[in-house]
Backbone as a ProteinNet text record, in pm:
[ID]
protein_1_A
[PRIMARY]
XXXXXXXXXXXXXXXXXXXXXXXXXXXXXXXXXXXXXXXXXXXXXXXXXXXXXXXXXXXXXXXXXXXXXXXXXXXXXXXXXXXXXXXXXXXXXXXXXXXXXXXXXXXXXXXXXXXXXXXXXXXXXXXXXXXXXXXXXXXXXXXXXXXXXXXXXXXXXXXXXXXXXXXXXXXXXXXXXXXXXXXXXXXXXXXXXXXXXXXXXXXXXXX
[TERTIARY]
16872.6	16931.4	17081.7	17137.6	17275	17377.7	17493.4	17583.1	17563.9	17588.8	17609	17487.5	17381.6	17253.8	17249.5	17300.8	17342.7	17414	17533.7	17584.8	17574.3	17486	17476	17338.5	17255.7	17119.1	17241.8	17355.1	17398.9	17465.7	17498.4	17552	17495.9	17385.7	17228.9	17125.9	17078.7	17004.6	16838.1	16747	16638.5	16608.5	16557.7	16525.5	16457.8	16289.9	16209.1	16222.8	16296.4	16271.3	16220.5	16151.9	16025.8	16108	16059.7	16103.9	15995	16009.7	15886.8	15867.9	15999.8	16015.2	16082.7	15956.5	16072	16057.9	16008.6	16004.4	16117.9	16211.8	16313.3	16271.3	16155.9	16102.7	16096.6	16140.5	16169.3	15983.5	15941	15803.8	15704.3	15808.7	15729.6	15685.3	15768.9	15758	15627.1	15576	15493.3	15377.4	15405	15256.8	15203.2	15313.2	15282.4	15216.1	15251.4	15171.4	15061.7	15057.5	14910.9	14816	14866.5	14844.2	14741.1	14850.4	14826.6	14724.6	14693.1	14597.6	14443.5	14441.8	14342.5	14332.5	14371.2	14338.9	14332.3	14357.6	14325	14219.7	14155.5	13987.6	13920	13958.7	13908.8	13904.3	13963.6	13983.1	13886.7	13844.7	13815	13627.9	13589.7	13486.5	13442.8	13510.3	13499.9	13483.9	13575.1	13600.4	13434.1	13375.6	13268.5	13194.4	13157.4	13064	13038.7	13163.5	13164.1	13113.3	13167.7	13133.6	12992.7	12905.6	12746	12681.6	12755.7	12672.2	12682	12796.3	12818.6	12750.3	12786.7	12715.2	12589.4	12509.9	12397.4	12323.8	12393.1	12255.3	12261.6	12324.6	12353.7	12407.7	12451.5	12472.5	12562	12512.8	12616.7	12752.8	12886.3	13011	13096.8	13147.1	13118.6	12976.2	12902.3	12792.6	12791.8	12637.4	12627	12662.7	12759.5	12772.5	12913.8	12976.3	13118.9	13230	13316.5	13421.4	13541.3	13593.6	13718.2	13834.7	13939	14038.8	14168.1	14132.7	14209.7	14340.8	14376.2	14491.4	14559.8	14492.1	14582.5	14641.6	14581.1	14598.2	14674.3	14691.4	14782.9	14915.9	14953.8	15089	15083.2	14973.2	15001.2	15066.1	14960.6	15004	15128.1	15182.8	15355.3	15404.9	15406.5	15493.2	15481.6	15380.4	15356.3	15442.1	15434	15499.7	15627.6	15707.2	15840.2	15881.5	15758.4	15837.4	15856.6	15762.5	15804.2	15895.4	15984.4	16085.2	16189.6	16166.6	16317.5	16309.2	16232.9	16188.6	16256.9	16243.5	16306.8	16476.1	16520.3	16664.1	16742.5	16660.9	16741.4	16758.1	16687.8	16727.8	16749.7	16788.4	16892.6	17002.4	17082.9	17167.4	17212.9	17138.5	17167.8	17216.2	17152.3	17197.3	17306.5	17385.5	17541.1	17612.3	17590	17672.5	17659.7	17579.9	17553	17423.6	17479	17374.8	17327.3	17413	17373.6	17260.3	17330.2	17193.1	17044.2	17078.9	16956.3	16901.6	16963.7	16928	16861.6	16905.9	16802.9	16687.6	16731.1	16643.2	16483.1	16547.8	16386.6	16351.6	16416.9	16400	16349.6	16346.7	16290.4	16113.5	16127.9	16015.9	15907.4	15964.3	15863.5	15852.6	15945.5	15875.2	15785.2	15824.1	15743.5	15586.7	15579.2	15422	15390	15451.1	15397.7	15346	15417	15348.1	15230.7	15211.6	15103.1	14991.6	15003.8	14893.2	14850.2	14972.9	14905.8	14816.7	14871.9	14786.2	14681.2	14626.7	14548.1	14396.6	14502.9	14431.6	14361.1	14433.8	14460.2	14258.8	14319.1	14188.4	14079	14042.1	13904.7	13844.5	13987	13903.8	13836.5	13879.7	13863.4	13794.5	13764.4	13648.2	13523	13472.9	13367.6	13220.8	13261.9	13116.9	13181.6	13106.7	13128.2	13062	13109.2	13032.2	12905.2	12811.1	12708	12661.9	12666.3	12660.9	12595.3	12552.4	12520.4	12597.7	12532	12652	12746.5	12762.9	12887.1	12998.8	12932	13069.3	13087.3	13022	13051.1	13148.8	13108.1	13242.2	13337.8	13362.9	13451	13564.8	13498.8	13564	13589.3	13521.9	13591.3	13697.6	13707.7	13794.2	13929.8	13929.6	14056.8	14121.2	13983.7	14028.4	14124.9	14027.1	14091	14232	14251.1	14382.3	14476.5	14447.8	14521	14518.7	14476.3	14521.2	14622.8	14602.5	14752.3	14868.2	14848.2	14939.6	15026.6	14935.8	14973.7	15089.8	15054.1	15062.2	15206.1	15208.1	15339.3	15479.4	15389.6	15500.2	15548.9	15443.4	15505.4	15607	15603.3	15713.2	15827.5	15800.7	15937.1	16056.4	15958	16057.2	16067.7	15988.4	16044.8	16206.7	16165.5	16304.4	16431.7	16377.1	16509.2	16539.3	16477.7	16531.6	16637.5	16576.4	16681.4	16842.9	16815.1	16927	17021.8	16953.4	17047.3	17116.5	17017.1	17094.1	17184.9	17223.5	17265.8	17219	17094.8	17050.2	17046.9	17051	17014	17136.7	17146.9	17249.8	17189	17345	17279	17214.1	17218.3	17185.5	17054.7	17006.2	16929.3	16886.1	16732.4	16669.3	16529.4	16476.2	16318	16219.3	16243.5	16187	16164.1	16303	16316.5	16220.6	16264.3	16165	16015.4	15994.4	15863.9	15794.9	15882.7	15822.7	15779.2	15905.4	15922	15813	15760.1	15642.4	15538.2	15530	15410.6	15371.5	15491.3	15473.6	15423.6	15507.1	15444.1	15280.4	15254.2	15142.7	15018.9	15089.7	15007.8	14985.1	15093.4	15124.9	15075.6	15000.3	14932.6	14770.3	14734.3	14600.8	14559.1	14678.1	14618.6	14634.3	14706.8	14667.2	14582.7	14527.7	14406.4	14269.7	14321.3	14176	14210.9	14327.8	14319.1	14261.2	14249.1	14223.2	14074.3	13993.3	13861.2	13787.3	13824.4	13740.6	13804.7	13941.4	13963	13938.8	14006.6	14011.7	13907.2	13794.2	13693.8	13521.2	13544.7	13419.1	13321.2	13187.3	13075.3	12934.6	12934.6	12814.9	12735.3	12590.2	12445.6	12466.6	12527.3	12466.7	12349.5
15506.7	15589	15596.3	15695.3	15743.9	15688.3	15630.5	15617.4	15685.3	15803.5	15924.4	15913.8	15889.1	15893	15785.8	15660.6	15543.5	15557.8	15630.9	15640.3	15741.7	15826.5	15938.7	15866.9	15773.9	15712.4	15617.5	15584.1	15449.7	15554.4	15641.8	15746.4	15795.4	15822	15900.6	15784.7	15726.9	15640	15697.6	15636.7	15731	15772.9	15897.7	15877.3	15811.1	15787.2	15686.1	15564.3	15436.7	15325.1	15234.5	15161.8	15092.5	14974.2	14967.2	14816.3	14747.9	14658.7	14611.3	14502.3	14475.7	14456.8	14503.6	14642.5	14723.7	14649.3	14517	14490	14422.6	14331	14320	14191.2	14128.4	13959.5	13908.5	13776.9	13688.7	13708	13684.7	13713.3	13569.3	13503.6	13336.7	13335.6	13393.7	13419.5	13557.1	13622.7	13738.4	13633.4	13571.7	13490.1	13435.9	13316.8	13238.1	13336.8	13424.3	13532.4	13506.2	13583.6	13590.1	13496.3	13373.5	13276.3	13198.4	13241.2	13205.9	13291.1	13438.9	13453.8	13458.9	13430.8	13349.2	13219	13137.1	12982.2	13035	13161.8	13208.1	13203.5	13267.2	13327.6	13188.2	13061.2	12927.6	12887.8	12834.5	12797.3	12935.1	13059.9	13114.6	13085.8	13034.4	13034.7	12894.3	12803.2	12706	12701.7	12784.9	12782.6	12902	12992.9	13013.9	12935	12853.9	12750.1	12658	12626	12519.4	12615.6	12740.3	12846.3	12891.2	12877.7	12909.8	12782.8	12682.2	12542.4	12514.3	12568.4	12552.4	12674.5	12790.2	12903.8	12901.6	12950.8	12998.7	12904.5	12762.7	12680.1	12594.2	12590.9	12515.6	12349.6	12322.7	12224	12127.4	12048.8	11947	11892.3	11960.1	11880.4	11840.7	11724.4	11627.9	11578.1	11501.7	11474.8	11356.4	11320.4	11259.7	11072.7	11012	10908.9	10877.3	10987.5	11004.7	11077.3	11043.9	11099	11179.7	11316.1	11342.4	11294.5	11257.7	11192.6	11324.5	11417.5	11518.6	11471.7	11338.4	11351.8	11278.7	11185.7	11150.5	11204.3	11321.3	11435.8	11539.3	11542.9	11648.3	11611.4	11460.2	11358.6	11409	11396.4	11449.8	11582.2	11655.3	11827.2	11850.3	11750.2	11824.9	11780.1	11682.5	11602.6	11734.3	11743.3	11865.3	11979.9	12008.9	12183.8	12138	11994.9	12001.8	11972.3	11941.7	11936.5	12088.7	12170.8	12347.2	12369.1	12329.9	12385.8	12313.1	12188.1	12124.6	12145.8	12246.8	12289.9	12372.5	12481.7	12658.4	12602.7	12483.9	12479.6	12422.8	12363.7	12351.6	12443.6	12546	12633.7	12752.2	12745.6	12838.2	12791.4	12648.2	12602.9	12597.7	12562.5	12622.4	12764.9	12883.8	12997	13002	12947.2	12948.8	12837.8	12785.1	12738.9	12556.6	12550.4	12378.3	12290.6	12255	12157.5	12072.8	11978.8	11863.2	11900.4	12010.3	12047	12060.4	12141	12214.2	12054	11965	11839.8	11732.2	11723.8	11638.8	11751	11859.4	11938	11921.1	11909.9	11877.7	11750.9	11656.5	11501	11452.6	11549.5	11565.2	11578.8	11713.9	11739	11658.5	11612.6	11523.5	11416.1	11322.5	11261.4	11264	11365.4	11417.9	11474.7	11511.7	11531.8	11390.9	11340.3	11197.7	11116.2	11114	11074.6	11136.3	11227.4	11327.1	11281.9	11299.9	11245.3	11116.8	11028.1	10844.4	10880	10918.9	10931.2	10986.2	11077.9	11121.2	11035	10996.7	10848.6	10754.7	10731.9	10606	10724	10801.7	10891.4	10872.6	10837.5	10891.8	10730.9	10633.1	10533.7	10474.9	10561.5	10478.5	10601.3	10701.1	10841.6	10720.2	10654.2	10636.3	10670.6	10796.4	10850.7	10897.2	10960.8	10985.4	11116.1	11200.9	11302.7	11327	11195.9	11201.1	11194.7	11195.9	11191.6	11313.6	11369.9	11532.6	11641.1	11757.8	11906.2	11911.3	11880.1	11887	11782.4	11630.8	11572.3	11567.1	11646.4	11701	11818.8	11884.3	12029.4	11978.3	11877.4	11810.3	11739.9	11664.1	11611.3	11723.6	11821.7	11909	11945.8	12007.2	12123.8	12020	11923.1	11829.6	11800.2	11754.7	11685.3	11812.1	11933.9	12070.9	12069.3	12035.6	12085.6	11941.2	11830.4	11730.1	11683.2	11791.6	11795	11891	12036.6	12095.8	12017.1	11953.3	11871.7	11828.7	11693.8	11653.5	11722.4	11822.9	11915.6	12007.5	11978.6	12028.8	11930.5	11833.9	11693.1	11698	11714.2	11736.2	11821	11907.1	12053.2	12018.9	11956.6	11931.2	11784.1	11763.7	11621	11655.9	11747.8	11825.8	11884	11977.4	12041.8	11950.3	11850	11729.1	11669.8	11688.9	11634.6	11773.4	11848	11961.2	11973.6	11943	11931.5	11857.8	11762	11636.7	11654	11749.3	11786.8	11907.6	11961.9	12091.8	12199.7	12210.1	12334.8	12447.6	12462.9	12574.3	12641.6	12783.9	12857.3	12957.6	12986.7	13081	13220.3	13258.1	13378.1	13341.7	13223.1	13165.2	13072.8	13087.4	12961.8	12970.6	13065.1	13118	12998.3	12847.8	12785.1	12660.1	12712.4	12697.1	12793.4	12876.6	12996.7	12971.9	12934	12917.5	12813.8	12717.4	12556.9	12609.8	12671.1	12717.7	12770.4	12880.4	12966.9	12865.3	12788.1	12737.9	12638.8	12556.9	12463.7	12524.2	12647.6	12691.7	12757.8	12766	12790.7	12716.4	12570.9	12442.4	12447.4	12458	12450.3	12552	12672.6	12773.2	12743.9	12707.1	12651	12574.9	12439.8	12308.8	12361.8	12491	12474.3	12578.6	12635.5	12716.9	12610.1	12514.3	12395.6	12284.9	12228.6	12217.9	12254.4	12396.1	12464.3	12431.8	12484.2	12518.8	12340	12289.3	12136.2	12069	12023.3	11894.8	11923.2	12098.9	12106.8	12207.7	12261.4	12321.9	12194.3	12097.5	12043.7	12083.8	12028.1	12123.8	12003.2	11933.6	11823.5	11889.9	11880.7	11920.7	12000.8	12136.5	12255.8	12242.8
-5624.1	-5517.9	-5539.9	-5523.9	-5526.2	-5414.9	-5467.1	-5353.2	-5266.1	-5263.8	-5148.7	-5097.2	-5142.5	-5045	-4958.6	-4999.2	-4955.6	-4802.6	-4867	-4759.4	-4618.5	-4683.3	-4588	-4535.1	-4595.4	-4497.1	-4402.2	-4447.7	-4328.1	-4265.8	-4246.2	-4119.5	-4046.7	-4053.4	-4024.3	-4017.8	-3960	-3967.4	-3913	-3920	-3898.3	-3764.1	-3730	-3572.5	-3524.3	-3621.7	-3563.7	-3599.7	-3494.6	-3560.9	-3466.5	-3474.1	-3479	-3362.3	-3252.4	-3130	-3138.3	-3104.9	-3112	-2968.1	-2916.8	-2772.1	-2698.9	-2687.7	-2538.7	-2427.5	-2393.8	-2234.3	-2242.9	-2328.2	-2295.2	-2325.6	-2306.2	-2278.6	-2410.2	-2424.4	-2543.6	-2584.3	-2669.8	-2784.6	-2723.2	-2701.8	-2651	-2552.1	-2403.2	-2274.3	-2295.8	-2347.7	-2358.1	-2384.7	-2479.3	-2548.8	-2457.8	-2352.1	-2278.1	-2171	-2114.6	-1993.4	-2074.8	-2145.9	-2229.4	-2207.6	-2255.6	-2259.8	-2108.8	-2010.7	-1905	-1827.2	-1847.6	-1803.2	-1823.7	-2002	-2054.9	-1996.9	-1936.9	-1817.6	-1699.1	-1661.9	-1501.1	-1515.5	-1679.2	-1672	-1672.3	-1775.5	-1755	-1622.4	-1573.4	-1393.1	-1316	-1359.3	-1261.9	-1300.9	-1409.7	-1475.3	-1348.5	-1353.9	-1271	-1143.7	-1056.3	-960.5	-898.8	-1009.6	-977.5	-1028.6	-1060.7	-1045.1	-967	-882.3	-761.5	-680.1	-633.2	-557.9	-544.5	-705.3	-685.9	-636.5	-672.8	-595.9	-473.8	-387.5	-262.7	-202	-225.8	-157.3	-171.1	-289	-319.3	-317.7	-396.9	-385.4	-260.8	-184.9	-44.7	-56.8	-208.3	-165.2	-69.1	-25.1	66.4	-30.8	72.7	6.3	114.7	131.7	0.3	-14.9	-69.9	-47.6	35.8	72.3	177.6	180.5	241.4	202.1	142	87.4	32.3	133.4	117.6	195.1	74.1	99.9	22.9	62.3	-3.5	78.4	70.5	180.3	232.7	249.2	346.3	418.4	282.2	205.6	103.4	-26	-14.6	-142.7	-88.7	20.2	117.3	61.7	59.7	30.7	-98.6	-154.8	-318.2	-347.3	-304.7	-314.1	-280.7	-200	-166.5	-255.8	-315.8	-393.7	-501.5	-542.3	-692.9	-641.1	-537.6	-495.6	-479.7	-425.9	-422.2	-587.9	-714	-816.2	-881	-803.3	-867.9	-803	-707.8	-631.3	-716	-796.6	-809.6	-965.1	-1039.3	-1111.7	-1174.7	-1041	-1015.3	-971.1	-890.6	-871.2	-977.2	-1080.5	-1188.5	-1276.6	-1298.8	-1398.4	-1345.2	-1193.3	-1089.6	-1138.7	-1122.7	-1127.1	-1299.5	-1381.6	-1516.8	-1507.2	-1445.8	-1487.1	-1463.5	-1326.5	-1268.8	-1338.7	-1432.9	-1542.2	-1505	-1440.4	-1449.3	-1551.7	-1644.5	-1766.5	-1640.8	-1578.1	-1519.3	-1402.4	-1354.2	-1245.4	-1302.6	-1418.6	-1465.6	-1538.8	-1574.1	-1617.7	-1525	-1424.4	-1272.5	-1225.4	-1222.1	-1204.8	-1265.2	-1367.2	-1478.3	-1467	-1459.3	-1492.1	-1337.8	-1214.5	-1112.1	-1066.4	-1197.1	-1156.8	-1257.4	-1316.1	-1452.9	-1378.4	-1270.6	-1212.7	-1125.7	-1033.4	-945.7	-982.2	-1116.5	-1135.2	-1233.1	-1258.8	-1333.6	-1200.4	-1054.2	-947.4	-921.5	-948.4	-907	-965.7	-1114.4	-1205.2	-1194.1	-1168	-1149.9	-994.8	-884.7	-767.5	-772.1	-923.8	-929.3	-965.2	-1066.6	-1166.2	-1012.7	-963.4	-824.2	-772.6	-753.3	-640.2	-709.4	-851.4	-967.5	-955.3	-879	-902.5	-806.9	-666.4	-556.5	-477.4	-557.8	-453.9	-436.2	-515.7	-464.1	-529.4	-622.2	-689	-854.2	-897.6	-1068.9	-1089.8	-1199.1	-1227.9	-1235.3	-1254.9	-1275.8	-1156.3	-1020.7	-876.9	-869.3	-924.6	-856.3	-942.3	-907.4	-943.4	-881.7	-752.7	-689	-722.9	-752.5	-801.8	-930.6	-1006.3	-1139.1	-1137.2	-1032.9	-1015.4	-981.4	-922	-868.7	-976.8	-1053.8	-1154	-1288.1	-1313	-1398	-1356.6	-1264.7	-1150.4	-1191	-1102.7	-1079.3	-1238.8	-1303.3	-1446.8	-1544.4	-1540.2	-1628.5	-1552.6	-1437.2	-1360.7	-1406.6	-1420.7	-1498.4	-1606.1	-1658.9	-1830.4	-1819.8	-1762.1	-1756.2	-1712.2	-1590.7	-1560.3	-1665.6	-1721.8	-1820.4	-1968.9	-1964.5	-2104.2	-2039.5	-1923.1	-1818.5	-1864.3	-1805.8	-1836.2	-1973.7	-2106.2	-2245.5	-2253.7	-2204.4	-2212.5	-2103.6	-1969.9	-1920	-1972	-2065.7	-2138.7	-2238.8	-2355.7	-2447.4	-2403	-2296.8	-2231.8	-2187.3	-2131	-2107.1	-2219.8	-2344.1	-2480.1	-2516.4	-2535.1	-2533.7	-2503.7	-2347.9	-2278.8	-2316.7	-2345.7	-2368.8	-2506.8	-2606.3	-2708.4	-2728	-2596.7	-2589.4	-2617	-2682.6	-2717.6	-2641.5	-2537.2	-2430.1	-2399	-2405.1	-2344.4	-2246.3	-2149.5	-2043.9	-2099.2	-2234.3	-2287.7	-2396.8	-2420.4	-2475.9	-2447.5	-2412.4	-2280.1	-2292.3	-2373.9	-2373.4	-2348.3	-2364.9	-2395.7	-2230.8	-2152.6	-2000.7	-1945	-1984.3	-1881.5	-1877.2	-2033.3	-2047.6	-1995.6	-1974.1	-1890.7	-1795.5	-1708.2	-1591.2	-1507.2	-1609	-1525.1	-1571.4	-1667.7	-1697.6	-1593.6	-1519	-1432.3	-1286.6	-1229.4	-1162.9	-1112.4	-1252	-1254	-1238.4	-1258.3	-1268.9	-1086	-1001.3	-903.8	-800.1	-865.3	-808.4	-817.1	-895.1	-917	-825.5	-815.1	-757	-619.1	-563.3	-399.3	-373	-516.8	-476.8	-460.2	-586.1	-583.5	-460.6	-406	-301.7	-133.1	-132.2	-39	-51.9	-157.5	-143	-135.9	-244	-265.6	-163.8	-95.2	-9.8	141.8	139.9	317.9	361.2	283.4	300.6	326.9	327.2	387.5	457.8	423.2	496.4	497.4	596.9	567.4	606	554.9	633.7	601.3	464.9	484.5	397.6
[MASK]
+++++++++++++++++++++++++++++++++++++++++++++++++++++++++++++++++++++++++++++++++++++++++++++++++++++++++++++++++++++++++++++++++++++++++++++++++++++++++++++++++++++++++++++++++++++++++++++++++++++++++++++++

């Protein structure tokens, strides 16, 4: 190719050229959506299965002889929703130019669901029954268990992220990897008060 063609392609550049992210969203944050509503469809696969055992087939929940421990998982559930709030105020406070905020922020909520998960641990040992109890405390222990393995896999990514921090990596114009905790934790946090609602404060003896 000829100088002059050279230069007349860098003056003229082509009309069609190729984006490949018009939404504007970092490639990681897209995956992770993705990502995430492939586990809506997991959790929703579940959540109809507790649903055909309770509706259709009538079974008794809790079953007979067992108690759920509502009021003590209530203490739990807040603890999890105040760690999505101190979650979302640290990487508020990152955006307005604070490391340290956005640094307790996280190191907040990693404790706050590491409480969650041991109280969880604490509940599997002291319900009283086992998966093998029936279909219902088999739905029971998937449901909770699939929801504390995310947990878990939450906590990896918010101490991944506080390693980060601590190494400076994160800028207010480069963060894909905050954001991505971010919604991922919340999401942990949308589940558990959908599976809250239906399994602890929906009880039904004798149906």
């Amino acid at each position: 190719m000829s100088a002059h063609a050279e230069t007349s392609h860098a003056e003229h550049p082509a009309e069609h050229t190729f984006h490949p992210y018009k939404t504007g969203m970092n490639p990681g944050v897209v995956g992770l959506i993705i990502f995430l509503v492939s586990e809506i469809a997991l959790f929703g696969s579940f959540f109809l299965q507790y649903g055909h055992n309770r509706i259709l087939q009538g079974y008794t929940w809790p079953q007979e002889g067992f108690e759920i421990p509502a009021d003590a998982t209530s203490i739990n559930t807040a603890i999890l929703i105040t760690s999505s709030f101190t979650c979302e105020f640290g990487l508020i406070a990152f955006m307005r130019g604070s490391r340290r905020g956005l640094l307790w922020g996280l190191v907040a909520s990693f404790l706050l669901g590491a409480v969650f998960l041991g109280l969880q641990v604490h509940e599997y040992i002291t319900i009283g029954f086992t998966p093998q109890d029936g279909a219902m405390g088999a739905s029971f222990f998937c449901l909770t268990g699939l929801h504390g393995a995310h947990v878990f896999v939450g906590l990896c990514l918010l101490l991944f992220c506080i390693i980060r921090v601590l190494r400076g990596h994160f800028t207010q114009d480069k963060h894909p990897a905050l954001l991505g905790t971010s919604i991922y934790w919340h999401f942990v946090d949308v589940i558990w008060i959908i599976l809250f609602t239906l399994v602890y404060l929906t009880p039904e003896h004798g149906a």
